[in-house]
MISEFI-742658 format. One line per 3 residues: their letters; for each residue x, y, z of C-alpha. Coordinates in nm, 2 decimals. Last residue first. Layout:
BEGIN
A> X/Y/Z; ...;
This chain:
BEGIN
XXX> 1.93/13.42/-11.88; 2.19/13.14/-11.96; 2.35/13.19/-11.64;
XXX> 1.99/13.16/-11.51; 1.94/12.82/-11.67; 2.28/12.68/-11.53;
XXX> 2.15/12.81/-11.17; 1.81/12.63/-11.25; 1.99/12.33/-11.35;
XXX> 2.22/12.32/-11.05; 1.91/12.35/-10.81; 1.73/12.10/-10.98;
XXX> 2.00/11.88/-10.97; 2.04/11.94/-10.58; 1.73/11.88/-10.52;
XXX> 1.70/11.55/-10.67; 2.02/11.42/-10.48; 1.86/11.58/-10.17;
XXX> 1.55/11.35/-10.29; 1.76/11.01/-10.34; 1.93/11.09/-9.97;
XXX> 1.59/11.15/-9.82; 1.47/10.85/-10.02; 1.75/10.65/-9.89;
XXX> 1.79/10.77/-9.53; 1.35/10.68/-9.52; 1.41/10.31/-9.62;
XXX> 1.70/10.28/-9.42; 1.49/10.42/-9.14; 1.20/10.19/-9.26;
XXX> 1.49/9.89/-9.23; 1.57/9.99/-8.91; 1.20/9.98/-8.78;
XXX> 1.17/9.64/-8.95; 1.44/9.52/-8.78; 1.34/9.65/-8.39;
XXX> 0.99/9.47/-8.48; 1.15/9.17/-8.56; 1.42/9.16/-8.26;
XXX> 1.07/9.25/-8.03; 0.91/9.00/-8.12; 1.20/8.72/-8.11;
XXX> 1.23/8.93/-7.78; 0.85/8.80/-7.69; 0.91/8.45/-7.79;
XXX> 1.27/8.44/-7.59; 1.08/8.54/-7.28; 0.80/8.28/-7.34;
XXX> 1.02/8.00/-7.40; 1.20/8.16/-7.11; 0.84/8.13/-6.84;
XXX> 0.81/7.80/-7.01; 1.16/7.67/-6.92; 1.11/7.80/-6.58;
XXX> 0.79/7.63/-6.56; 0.92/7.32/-6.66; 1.23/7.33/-6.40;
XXX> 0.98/7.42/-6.09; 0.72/7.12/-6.22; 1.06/6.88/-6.23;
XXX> 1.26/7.01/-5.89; 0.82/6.93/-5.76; 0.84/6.60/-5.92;
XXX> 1.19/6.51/-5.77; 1.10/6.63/-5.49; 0.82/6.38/-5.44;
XXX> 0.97/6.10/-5.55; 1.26/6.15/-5.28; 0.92/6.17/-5.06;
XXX> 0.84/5.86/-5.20; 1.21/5.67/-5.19; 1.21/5.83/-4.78;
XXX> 0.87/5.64/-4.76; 0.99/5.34/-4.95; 1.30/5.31/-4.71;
XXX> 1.05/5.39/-4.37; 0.87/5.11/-4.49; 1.19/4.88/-4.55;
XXX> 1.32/4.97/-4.18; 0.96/4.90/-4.03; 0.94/4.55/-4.24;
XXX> 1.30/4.43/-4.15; 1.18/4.54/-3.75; 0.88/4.33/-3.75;
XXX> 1.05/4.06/-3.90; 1.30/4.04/-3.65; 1.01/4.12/-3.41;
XXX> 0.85/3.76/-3.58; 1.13/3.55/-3.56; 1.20/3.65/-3.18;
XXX> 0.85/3.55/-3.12; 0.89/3.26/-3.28; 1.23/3.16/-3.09;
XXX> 1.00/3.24/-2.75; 0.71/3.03/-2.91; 0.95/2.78/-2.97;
XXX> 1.10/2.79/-2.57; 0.78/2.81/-2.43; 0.69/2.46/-2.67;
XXX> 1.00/2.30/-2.47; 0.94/2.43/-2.15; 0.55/2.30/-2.17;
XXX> 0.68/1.98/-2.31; 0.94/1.95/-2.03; 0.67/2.00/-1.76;
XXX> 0.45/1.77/-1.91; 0.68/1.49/-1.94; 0.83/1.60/-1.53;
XXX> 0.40/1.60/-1.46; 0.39/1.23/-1.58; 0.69/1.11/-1.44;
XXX> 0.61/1.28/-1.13; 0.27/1.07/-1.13; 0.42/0.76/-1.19;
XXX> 0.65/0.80/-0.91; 0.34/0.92/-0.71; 0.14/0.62/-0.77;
XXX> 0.49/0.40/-0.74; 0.51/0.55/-0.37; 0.14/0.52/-0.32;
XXX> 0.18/0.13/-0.42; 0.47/0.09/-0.19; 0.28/0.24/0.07;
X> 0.00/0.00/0.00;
């Protein structure tokens, strides 16, 4: 009877010692889990903040861009308005190349006019 308690509680000890080592051993895989996992955690936290700093590289990129293209439209339009202004500035030269000409061509005129009336009145 005592010897049967004894091998009752033997048994018993072997029992909770099995349990006892399953429950260590499963703690121990959930604890190399949970390591897994905050690794993964961490990788997926350092590549998120990666793609955000690759967006808001994205982002500058698009607003250097927008700031470039409206600087090349505000010249485009510059050069536009002195190609205006370079046409208008030739055709005023060529009207006062135009008007030195005629003024030059009507002194001309004059001046033979005036040198046939002076031979006229030497022959008066």
């Amino acid at each position: 009877s005592i010897k049967s308690k004894v091998d009752t509680l033997k048994i018993e000890k072997s029992s909770l010692d099995e349990r006892l080592r399953g429950e260590v051993e499963a703690r121990r895989e959930m604890e190399e889990e949970l390591r897994h996992v905050k690794k993964s955690l961490k990788e997926a936290q350092r590549n998120a903040a990666d793609e955000r700093s690759k967006a808001m590289d994205a982002d500058d990129a698009i607003n250097d861009a927008n700031a470039v293209r409206q600087q090349l439209i505000a010249l485009q339009h510059a050069h536009a308005q002195q190609g205006d202004e370079m046409a208008r500035c030739k055709m005023e030269l060529t009207n006062i190349v135009s008007d030195e000409r005629s003024t030059s061509a009507l002194i001309a005129r004059l001046q033979e006019v005036k040198e046939t009336l002076a031979a006229r009145e030497e022959e008066l």
